[in-house]
C-alpha positions as CSV (number, residue, x, y, z in Angstrom):
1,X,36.9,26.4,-57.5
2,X,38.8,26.1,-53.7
3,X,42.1,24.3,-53.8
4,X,41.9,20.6,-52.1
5,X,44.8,18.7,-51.3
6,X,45.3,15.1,-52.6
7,X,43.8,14.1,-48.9
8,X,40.7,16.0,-49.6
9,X,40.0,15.0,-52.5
10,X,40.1,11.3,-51.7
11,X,37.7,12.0,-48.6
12,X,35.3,14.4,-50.9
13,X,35.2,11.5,-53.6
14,X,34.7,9.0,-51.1
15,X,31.4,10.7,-49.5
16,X,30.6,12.0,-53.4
17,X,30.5,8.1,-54.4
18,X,28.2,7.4,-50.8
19,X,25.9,9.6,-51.5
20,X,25.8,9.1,-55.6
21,X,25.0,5.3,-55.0
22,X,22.4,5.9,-52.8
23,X,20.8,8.2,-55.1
24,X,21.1,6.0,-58.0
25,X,19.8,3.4,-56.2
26,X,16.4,4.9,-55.2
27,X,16.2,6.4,-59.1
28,X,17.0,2.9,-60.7
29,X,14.0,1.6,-57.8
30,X,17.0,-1.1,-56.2
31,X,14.7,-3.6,-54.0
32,X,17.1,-4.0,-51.4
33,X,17.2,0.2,-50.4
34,X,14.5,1.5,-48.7
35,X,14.2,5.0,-49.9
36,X,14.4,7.9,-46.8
37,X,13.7,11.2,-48.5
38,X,15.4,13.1,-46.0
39,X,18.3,11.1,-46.8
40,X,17.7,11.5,-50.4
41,X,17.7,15.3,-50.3
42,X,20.7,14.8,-47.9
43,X,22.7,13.1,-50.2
44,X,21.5,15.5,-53.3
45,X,23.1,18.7,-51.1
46,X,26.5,16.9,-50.8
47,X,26.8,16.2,-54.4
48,X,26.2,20.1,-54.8
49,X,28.2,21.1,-51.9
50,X,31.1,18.7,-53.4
51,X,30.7,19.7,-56.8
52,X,30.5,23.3,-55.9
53,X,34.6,23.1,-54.8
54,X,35.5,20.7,-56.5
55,X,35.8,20.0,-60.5
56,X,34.0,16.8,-61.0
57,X,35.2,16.1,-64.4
58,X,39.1,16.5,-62.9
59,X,38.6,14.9,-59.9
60,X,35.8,12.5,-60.2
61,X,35.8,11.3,-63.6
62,X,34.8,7.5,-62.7
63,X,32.3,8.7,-60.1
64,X,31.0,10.6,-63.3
65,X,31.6,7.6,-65.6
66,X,29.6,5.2,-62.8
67,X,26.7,7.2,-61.7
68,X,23.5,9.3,-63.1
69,X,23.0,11.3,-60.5
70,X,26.8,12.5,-60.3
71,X,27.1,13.2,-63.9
72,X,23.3,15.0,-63.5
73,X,24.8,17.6,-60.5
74,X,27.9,18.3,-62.7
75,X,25.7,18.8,-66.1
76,X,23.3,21.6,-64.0
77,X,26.7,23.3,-63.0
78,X,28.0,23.3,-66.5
79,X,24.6,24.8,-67.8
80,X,24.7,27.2,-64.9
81,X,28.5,28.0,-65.6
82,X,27.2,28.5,-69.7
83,X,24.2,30.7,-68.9
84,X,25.6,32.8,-66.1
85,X,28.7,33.9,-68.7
86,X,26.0,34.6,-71.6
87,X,23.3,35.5,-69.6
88,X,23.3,39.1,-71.1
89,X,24.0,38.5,-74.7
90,X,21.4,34.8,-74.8
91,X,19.0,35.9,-72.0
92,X,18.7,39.5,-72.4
93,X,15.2,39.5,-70.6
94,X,16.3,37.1,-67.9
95,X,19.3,39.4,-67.3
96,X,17.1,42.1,-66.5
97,X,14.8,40.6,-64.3
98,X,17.7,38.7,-62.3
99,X,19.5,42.5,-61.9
100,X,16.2,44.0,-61.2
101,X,16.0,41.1,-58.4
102,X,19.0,42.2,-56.5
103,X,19.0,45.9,-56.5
């Protein structure tokens, strides 16, 4: 995680909740947004790019309480976080393909 000040991370939750609502929108079909999927995969990267320096559950925690897609982004970083530090002992054949992969 990168250290944001109090200013940043008012500005990151700001654009995070943006993008979430559009998001959730489209998924929950809202008649009155007309879906763009550019937009949509737009909106998808700055969730990751947000959640990637920021710690959503610290500094988001209604964004995560309020919307799907928010608390979806955060859960595939936790599952991430979980198989990436027991990747060898869980995933011993996954392990040695991903090593193999980079060498």
């Amino acid at each position: 995680m990168t250290y944001c000040s109090q200013l940043d991370i008012e500005s990151l939750a700001a654009t995070a909740s943006r993008a979430a609502a559009y998001i959730d929108d489209c998924d929950s079909g809202a008649s009155d947004v007309r879906l763009d999927p550019d937009y949509y995969l737009a909106c998808s990267h700055v969730l990751v790019q947000i959640f990637k320096v920021c710690d959503a559950r610290h500094n988001f925690p209604m964004l995560l309480e309020h919307s799907a897609a928010a608390r979806e982004v955060d859960e595939a970083f936790r599952i991430a976080y979980r198989i990436e530090l027991n990747r060898s002992a869980f995933y011993p054949e996954l392990d040695m393909i991903l090593r193999r992969s980079t060498a």
